[in-house]
C-alpha positions in Angstrom: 31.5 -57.5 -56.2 27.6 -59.0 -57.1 27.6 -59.5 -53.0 27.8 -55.8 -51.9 24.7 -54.6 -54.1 22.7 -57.2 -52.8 23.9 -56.7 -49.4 22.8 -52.9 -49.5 19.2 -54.0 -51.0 18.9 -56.3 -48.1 19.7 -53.5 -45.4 17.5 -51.1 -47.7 14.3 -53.3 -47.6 14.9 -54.7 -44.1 14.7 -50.9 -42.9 11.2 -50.4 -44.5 10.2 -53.8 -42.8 11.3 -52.7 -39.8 9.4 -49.3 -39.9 6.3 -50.9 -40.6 6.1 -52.5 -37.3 6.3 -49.3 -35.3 2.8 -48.4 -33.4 1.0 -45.3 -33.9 1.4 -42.7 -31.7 -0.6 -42.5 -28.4 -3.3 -39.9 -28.5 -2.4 -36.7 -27.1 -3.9 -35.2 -23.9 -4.2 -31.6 -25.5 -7.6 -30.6 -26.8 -8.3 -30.8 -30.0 -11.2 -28.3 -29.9 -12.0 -25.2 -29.0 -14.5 -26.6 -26.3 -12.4 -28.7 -25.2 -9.9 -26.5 -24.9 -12.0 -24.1 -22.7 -13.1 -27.4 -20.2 -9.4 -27.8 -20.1 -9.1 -24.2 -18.8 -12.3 -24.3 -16.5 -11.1 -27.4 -15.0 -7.1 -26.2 -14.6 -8.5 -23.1 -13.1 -10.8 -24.3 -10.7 -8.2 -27.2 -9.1 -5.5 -24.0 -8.9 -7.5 -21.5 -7.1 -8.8 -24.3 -4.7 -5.0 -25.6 -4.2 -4.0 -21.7 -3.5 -6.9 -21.4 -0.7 -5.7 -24.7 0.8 -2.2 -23.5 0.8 -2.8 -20.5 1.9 -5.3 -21.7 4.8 -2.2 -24.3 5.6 0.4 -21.2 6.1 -1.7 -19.7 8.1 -2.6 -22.7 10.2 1.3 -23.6 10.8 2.7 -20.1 11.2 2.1 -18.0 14.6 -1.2 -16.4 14.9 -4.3 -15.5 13.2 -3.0 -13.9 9.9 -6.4 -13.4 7.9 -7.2 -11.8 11.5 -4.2 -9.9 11.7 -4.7 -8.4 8.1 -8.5 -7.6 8.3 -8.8 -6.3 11.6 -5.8 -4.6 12.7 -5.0 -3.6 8.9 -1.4 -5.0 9.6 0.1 -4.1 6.0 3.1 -6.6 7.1 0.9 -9.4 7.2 -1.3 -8.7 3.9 2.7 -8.2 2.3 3.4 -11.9 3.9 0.2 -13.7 3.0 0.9 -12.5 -0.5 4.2 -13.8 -0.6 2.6 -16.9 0.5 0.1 -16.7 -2.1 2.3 -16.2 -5.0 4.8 -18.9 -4.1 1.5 -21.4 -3.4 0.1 -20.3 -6.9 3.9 -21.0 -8.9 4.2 -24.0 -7.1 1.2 -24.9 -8.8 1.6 -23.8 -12.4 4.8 -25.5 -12.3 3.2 -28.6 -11.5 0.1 -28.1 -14.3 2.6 -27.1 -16.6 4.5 -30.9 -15.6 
């Protein structure tokens, strides 16, 4: 019966032993400031309105005729209606991915 108390205070301070030898935790990414937090924002910003031009330069490269054309100078309304489409799913395409 002396065995099973003494087994228990074994498992008891193995535990704490083993706890010990856990590492910190990595530093996290997020900002810990409010200036950091704005870079953060000013750098996040500036990559997802470049990506949106680029994609939406890329549509209108791969898709038949001019669009921008199309939309400024012959005021199609059905091409404005598709490159916003095209906008909008370039732009959640993108949150989604900054978002990870």
């Amino acid at each position: 019966m002396k065995t099973l108390p003494l087994t228990l205070l074994a498992l008891l301070f193995t535990q704490s032993l083993l706890a010990a030898d856990i590492p910190p935790a990595a530093a996290s990414w997020h900002a810990q400031t409010l200036t950091s937090a704005i870079g953060n924002v000013l750098i996040f910003a500036a990559i997802g309105i470049a990506a949106a031009i680029i994609g939406f330069k890329l549509f209108d490269v791969f898709t038949p005729g001019n669009l921008q054309k199309e939309i400024i100078e012959n005021k199609n309304i059905a091409a404005a209606i598709l490159a916003a489409a095209a906008i909008l799913g370039v732009s959640i395409i993108i949150a989604a991915s900054m978002l990870g």
